[in-house]
Steps between C-alpha positions, in 0.01 A plus 500: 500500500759361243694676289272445175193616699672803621627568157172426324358708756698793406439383113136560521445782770776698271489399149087310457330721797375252686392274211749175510221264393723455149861463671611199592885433538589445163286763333731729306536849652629628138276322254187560716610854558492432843856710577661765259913641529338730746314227706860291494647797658211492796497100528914540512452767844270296633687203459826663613322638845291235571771212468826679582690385159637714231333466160834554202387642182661180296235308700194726386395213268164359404619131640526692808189737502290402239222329774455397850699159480796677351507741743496239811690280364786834469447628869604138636804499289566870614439452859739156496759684356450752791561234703762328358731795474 
């Protein structure tokens, strides 16, 4: 499994209860609904655990979060710094 499958995975069994028919990766978590401050908060810990990288508040943005593409395309930029440092 990717990481946009495992995060879409997450996405729906957390946030859509099973129902991911209507998310795709560039469906917007906050204009659809999808993910409220609270929901950021849960997708952040998941993130965090499931990836091993450290999410800093200045990056809690919506280019980073706001749907699934955003969010892959910010774990692969985490996880190379990771192992560039």
């Amino acid at each position: 499994m990717n990481n946009l499958e495992l995060i879409k995975e997450f996405v729906v069994e957390n946030f859509l209860f099973g129902d991911g028919d209507r998310l795709d990766e560039e469906t917007s978590f906050f204009e659809s609904g999808i993910v409220d401050s609270t929901g950021v908060v849960e997708l952040i810990a998941f993130l965090e655990e499931t990836y091993g990288v450290k999410v800093n508040d200045e990056e809690i943005i919506p280019e980073n979060f706001d749907n699934l593409k955003n969010i892959g395309q910010f774990i692969e930029r985490k996880r190379q710094n990771l192992h560039t440092s």
